[in-house]
N, CA and C atoms as an extended XYZ file, in Angstrom:
156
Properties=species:S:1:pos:R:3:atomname:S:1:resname:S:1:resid:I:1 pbc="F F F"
N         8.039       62.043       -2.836 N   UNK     1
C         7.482       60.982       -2.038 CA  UNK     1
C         6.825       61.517       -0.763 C   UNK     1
N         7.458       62.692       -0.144 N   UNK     2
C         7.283       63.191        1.100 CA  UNK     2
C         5.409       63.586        0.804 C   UNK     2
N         5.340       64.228       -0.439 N   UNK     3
C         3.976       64.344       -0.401 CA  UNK     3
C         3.034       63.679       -0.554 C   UNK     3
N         3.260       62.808       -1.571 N   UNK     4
C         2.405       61.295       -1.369 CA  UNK     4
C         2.075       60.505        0.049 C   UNK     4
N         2.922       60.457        0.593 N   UNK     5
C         2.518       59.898        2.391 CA  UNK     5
C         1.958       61.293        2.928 C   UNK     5
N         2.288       62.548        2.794 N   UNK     6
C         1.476       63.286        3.965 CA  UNK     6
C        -0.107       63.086        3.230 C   UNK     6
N        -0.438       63.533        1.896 N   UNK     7
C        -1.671       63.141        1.303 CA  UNK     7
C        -2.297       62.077        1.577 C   UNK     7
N        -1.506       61.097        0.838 N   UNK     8
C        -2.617       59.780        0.451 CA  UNK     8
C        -2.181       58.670        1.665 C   UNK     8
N        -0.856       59.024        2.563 N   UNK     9
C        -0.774       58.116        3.517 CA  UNK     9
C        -1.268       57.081        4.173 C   UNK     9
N        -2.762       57.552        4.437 N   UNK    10
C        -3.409       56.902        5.094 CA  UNK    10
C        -4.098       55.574        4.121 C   UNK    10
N        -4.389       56.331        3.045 N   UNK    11
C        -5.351       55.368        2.706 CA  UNK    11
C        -4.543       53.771        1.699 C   UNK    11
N        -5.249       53.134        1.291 N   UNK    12
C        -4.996       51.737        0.937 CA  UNK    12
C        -5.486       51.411       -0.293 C   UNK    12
N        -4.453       51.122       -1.170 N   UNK    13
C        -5.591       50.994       -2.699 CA  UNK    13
C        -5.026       49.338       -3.386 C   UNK    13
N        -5.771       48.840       -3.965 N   UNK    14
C        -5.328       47.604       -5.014 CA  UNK    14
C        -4.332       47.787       -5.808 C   UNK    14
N        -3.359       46.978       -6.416 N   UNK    15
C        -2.623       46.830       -7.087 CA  UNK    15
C        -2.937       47.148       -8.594 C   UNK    15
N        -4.113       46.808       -8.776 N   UNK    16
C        -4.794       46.898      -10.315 CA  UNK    16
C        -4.825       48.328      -10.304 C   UNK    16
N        -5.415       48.667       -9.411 N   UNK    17
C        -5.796       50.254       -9.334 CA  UNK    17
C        -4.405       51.124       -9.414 C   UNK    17
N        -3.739       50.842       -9.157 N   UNK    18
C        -2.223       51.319       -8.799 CA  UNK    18
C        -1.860       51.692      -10.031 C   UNK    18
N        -1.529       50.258      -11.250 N   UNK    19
C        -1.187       49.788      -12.205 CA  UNK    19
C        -2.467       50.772      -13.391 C   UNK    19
N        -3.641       50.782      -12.880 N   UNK    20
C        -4.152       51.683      -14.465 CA  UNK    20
C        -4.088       53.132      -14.480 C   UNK    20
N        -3.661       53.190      -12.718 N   UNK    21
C        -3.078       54.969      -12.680 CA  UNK    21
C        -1.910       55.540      -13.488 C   UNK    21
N        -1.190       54.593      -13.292 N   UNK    22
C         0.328       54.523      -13.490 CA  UNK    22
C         0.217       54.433      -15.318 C   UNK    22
N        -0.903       53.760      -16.064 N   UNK    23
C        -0.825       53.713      -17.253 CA  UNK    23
C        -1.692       54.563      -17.496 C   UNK    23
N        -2.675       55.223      -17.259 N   UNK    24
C        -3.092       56.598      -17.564 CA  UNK    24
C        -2.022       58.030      -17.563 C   UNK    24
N        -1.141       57.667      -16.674 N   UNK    25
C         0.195       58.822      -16.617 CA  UNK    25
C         1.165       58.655      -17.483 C   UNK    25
N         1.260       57.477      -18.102 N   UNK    26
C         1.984       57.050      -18.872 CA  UNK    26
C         1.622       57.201      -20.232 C   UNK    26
N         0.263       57.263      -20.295 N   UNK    27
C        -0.771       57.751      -21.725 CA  UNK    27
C        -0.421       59.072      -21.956 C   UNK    27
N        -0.954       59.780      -20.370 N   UNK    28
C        -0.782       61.419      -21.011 CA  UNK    28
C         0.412       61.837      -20.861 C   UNK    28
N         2.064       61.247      -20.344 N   UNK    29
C         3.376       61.734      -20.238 CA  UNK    29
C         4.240       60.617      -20.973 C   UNK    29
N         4.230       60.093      -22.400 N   UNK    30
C         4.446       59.089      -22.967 CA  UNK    30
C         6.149       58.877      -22.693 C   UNK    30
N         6.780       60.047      -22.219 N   UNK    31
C         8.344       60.144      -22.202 CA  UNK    31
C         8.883       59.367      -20.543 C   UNK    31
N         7.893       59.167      -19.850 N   UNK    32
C         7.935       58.175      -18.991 CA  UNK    32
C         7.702       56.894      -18.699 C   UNK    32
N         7.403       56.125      -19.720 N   UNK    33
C         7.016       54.749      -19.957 CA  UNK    33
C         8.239       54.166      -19.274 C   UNK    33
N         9.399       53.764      -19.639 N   UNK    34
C        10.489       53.586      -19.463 CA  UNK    34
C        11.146       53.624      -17.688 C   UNK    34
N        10.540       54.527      -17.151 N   UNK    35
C        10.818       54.406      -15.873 CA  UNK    35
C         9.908       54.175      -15.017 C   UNK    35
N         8.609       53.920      -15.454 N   UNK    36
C         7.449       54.049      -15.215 CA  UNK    36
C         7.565       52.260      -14.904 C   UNK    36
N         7.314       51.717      -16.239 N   UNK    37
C         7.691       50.257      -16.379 CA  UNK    37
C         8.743       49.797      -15.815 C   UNK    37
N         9.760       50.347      -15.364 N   UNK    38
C        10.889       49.893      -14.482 CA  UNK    38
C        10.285       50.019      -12.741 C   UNK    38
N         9.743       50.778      -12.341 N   UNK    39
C         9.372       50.959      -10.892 CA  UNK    39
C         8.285       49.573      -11.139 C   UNK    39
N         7.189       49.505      -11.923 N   UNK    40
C         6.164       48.673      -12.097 CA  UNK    40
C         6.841       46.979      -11.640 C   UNK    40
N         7.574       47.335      -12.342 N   UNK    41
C         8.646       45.826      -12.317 CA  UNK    41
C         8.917       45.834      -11.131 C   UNK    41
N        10.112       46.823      -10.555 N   UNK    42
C        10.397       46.367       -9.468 CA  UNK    42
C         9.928       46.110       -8.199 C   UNK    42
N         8.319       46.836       -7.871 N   UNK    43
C         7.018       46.527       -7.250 CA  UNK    43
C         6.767       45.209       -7.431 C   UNK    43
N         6.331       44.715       -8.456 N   UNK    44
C         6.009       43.062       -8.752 CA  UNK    44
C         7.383       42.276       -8.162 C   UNK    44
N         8.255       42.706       -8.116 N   UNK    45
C         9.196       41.184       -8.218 CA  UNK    45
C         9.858       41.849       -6.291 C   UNK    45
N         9.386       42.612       -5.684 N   UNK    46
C         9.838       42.642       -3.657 CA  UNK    46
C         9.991       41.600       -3.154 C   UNK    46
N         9.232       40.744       -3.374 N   UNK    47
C         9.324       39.224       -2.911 CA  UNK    47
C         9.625       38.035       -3.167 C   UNK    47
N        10.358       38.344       -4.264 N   UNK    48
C        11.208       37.452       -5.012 CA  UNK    48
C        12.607       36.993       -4.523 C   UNK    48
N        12.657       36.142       -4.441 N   UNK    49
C        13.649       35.607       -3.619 CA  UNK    49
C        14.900       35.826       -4.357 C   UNK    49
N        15.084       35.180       -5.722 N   UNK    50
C        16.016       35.443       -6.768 CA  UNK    50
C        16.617       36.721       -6.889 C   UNK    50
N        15.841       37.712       -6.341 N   UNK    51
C        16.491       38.853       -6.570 CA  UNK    51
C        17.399       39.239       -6.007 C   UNK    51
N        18.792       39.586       -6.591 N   UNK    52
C        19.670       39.643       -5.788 CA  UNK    52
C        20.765       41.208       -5.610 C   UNK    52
């Protein structure tokens, strides 16, 4: 993570954009779907109140 914020820190990207990165990595590292789709999830549902 530490390197992702010193890199890309600054900058600001869309959610869509986020989401077809994340499934392009998931294309070429197929043994990560699974946790991949679990972070995806838990991104979508931060503001969910229900969550407990």
């Amino acid at each position: 993570m530490d390197e992702l914020v010193r890199r890309r820190g600054a900058e600001q990207v869309e959610l869509a954009e986020l989401a077809e990165t994340l499934r392009d990595f998931v294309d070429a590292n197929p043994e990560f779907e699974v946790p991949i789709d679990r972070l995806a999830t838990w991104l979508a549902r931060l503001d969910d109140e229900d969550d407990g």
